[in-house]
N, C-alpha and C positions, 0 to 999 in steps of 0.2 A: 166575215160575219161572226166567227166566232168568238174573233177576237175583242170585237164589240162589245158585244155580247156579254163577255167577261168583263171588261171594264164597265162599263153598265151597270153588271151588278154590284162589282166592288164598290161602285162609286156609293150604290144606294145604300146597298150594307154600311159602308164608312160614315153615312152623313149622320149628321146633331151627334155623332161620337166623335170625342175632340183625340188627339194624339197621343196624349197620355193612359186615354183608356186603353187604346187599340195598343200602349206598351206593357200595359197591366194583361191583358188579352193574351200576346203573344211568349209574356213570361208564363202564363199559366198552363199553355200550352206544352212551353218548353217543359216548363216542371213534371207539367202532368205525364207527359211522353219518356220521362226518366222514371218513373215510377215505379221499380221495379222489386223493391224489397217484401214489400207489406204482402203481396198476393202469394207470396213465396214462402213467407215466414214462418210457417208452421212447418214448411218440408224441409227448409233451411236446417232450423232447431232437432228434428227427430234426425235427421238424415244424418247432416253431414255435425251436425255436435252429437248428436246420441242422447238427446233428453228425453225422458217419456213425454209421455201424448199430453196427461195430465199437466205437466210442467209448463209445458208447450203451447197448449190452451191460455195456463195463466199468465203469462209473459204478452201476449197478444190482448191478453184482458188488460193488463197494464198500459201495453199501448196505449188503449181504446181509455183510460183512467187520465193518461197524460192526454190526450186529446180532448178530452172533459172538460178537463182544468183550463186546459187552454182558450176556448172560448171565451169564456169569462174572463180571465187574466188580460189575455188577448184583447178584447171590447174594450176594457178599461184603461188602460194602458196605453191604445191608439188615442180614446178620449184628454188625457190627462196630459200624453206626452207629444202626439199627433201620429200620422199612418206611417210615416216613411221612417221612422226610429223600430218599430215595431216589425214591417217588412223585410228590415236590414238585418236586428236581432235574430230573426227566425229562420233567413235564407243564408246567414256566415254561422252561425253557430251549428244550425240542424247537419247540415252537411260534415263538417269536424265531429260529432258524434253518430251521426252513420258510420262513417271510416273506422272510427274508434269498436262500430257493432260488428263493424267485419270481422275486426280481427281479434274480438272475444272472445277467454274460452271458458272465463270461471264462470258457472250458473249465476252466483248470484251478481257478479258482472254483468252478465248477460241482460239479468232480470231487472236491473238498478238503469242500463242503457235505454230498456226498450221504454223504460216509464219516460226517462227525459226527451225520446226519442217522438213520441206522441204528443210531447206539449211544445217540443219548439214545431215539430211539423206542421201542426195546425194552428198553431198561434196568428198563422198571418190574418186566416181566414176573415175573420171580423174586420179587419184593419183594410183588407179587400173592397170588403163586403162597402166599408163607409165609404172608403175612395171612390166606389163608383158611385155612391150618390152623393158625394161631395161634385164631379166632375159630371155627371152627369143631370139634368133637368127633368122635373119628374116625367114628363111626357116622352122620354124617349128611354127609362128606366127597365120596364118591360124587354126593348131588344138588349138592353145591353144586358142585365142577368140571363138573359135566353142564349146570348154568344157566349159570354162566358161557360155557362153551361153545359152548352156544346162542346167548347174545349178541352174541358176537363173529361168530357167524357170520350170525345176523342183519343184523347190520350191515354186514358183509361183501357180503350180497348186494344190499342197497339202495344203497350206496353207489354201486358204478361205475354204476349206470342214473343220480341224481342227476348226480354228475358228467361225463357224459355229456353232458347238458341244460346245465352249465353254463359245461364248456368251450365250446359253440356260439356262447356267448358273446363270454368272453374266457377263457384259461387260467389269470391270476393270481388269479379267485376258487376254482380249485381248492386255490389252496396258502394262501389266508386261511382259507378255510373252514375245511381241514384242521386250520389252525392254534389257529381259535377253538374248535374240540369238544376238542380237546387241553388247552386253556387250561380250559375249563369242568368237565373232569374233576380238573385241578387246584385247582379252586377249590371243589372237593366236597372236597376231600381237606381242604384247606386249612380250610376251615370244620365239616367233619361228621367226622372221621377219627382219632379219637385213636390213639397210636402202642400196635400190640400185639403187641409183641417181647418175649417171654419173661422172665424173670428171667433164667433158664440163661444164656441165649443175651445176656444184659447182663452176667455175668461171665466168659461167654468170650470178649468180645468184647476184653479183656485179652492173652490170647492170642496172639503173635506171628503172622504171616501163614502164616510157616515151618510153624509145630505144627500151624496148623488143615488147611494143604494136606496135612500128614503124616499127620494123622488120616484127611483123605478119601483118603489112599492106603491108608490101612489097610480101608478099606469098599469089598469087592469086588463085592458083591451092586449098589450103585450103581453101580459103573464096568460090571458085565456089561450091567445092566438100559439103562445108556446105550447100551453096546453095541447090544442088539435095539434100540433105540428109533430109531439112525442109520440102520439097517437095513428098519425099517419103516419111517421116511421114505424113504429111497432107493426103494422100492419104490412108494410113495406119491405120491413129483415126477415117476411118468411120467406120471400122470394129465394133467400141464400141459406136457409134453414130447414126448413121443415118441408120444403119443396122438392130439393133431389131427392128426401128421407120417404116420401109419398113417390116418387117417380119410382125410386129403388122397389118400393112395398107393391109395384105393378110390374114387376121384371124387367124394369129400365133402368140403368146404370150411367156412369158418368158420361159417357160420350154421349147417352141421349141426353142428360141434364145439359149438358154443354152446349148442344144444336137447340134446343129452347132457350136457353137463355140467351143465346145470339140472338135470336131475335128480339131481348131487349135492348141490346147496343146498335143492332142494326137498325132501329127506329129511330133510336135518339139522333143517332149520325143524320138521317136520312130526312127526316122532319122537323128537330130540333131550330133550326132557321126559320124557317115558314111559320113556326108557330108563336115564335118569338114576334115576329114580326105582324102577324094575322093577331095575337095579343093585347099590343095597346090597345085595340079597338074592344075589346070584350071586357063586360064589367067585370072586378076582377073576383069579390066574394062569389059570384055566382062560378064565374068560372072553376071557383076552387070546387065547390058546391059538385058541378060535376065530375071537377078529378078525381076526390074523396068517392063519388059510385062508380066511375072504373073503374076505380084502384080496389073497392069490396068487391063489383062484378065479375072483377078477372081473377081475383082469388077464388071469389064462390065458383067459378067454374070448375076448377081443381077438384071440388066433390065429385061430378061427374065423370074426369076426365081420367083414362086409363092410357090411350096410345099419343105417339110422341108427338103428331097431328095435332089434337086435346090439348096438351101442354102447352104446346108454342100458340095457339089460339089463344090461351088463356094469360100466357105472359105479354103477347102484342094488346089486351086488353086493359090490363093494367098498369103495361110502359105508354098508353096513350093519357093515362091520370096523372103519370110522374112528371111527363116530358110538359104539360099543362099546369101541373102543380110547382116544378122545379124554376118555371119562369116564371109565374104569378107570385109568388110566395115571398122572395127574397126583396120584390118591388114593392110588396107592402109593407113590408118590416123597416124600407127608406123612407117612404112616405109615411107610415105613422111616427115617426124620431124628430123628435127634436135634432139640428142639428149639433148642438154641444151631447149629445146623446147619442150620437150614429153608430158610433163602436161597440158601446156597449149592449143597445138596441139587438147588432148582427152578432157580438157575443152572444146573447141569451136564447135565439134564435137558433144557433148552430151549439149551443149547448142542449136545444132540446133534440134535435136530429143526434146527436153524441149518448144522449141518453138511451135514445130509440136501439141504441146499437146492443146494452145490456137488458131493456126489458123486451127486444125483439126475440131475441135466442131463449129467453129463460122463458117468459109467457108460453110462445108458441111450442115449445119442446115440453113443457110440464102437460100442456092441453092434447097436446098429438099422441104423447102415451101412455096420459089415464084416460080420456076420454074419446080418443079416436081421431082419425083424420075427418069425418065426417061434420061434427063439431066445432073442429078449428077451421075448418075453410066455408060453416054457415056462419061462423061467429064474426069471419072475417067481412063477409057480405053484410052482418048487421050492426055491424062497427061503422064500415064504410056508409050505410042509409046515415047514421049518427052522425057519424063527423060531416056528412055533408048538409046534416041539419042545423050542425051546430057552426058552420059558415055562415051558411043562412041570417045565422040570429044573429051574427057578428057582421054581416054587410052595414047596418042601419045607423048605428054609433060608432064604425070605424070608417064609415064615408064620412060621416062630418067630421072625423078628425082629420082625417087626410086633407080635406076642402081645407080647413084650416092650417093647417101646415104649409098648403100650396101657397096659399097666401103670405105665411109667411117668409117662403124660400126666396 
């Protein structure tokens, strides 16, 4: 019965997903599960180089600078050239300059790697991002950004326990390992992946750089939708910010930050499927609508919350808006694009989640220590009322865009 059971479900999970997604799926996994540098990279730097903190900091900022770039680079680049040039650039090259990060030792070496190390890491992202809605039909878009989702964040959580164990080691097999699941998703591309860029979008890709940036300035429903999406990240990065810095300021320390915030990975893992799939059915502005007030609710609890009980209630509140939002969000971004537009569409998308990453730390850390924690976790709740207002307004003109789009996919 179990085994039934099992296959059953595979079966459901696999269907309207054609073969090459579930290849794109299973490289992301691989990828994700080698992940092993970035969570490290600051202990890496002070530890075992001996850089100050300050140094250390900026280096990681560069990253996050080369991952910026990448977006957009990235988006454009899948449009112009198509996805499978761009997934191949980013999974053979990024892994030759991990290896090369390993075994750096002059600072400004160091600092020069970690920048190109963020643009080709994330460069696929976009080119992903279109493949699946090149391969995918819009009515089954929803599960498949909801599994990918899942993967990544799977991987995400197994990963720093691995590397953990194998820094105790030595640290240069953190940055081969990284290197070789990187390479092996490359090499799925490489052999399993045929390229699936649109016609449309093979003779826009004629198109001057000029006309196409012209166009996306003509498309304001994407520039707003970035908008909120900078904004729910921002709201998002205090999770990793100004969270332990408030848990700390209540005589809780890393091992309780640690035990709360497993309970954000241990949701994602855990519901992440179910809701993918419980998804297609829910409209999706609306849906967002309510991710945006868990995602304020569960911060605004934070004002009240002192023991480690508090916390973890407060972070299962608003990993139920992300794990909601993280599957809604990327399916809209396919559905409003033109398809000669799909890359760069999830470029500008994932450039504003890239953003979120420097005004999440800088906002929330200026607000938390001139005017209190009190302040930044009401502010975060009336951010969160905001942005799920301003879904809202954006349901009305970005359904008839989508309806139209459907039609013409």
């Amino acid at each position: 019965m179990n085994e039934r059971m099992t296959r059953l479900m595979a079966g459901r999970l696999a269907s309207d997903l054609p073969p090459a997604y579930w290849l794109l799926w299973l490289g992301t996994l691989i990828n994700r599960l080698g992940g092993f540098v970035i969570p490290f990279l600051t202990i890496y730097l002070t530890g075992q180089r001996g850089i100050p903190v300050s140094q250390a900091a900026l280096m990681v900022s560069l990253f996050g600078a080369g991952s910026f770039t990448a977006s957009l680079t990235g988006g454009e680049v899948a449009d112009r050239l198509g996805r499978r040039p761009v997934l191949l650039l980013s999974f053979l090259l990024a892994p030759l300059n991990m290896v090369a990060l390993g075994f750096a030792r002059s600072t400004a070496l160091i600092a020069l790697l970690c920048l190109i190390q963020g643009f080709f890491t994330d460069m696929y992202r976009p080119a992903v991002g279109a493949a699946i809605a090149d391969l995918v039909p819009p009515e089954g878009r929803t599960r498949a950004y909801g599994y990918n989702y899942w993967a990544i964040n799977l991987g995400a959580a197994i990963a720093p326990v691995v590397a953990g164990q194998m820094a105790r080691w030595n640290f240069l097999l953190l940055f081969l390992g990284d290197a070789l699941t990187t390479f092996v998703f490359g090499l799925i591309v490489l052999w399993g992946i045929k390229e699936t860029r649109p016609v449309e979008a093979h003779h826009a890709a004629r198109l001057g750089v000029r006309k196409r940036l012209a166009r996306l300035g003509g498309e304001p429903l994407l520039l707003l939708f970035a908008g909120l999406t900078l904004l729910f990240g921002t709201i998002y990065m205090q999770g990793n910010v100004t969270l332990p810095v408030d848990m700390q300021a209540h005589g809780l320390g890393a091992p309780q930050y640690g035990l709360a915030i497993a309970t954000n990975g241990a949701l994602i893992v855990l519901l992440s499927i179910s809701v993918s799939r419980a998804a297609a059915r829910w409209p999706r502005f609306r849906t967002l609508a309510v991710a945006a007030l868990l995602l304020g609710a569960g911060f605004g609890l934070t004002a009240v919350s002192s023991t480690l009980l508090g916390y973890a209630l407060s972070v299962a509140i608003w990993t139920l808006g992300e794990i909601a939002a993280a599957t809604i969000a990327p399916t809209i971004v396919a559905d409003l694009s033109p398809p000669e537009l799909r890359g760069l569409y999830q470029g500008v998308f994932g450039a504003a989640w890239g953003l979120s990453l420097f005004t999440g730390p800088l906002l929330g850390g200026w607000v938390f220590q001139h005017l209190g924690s009190t302040v930044l976790w009401s502010g975060c709740l009336a951010l969160g009322v905001l942005l799920s207002l301003g879904y809202l307004g954006l349901s009305g003109p970005a359904g008839r865009r989508m309806a139209t789009q459907d039609t013409s996919d």
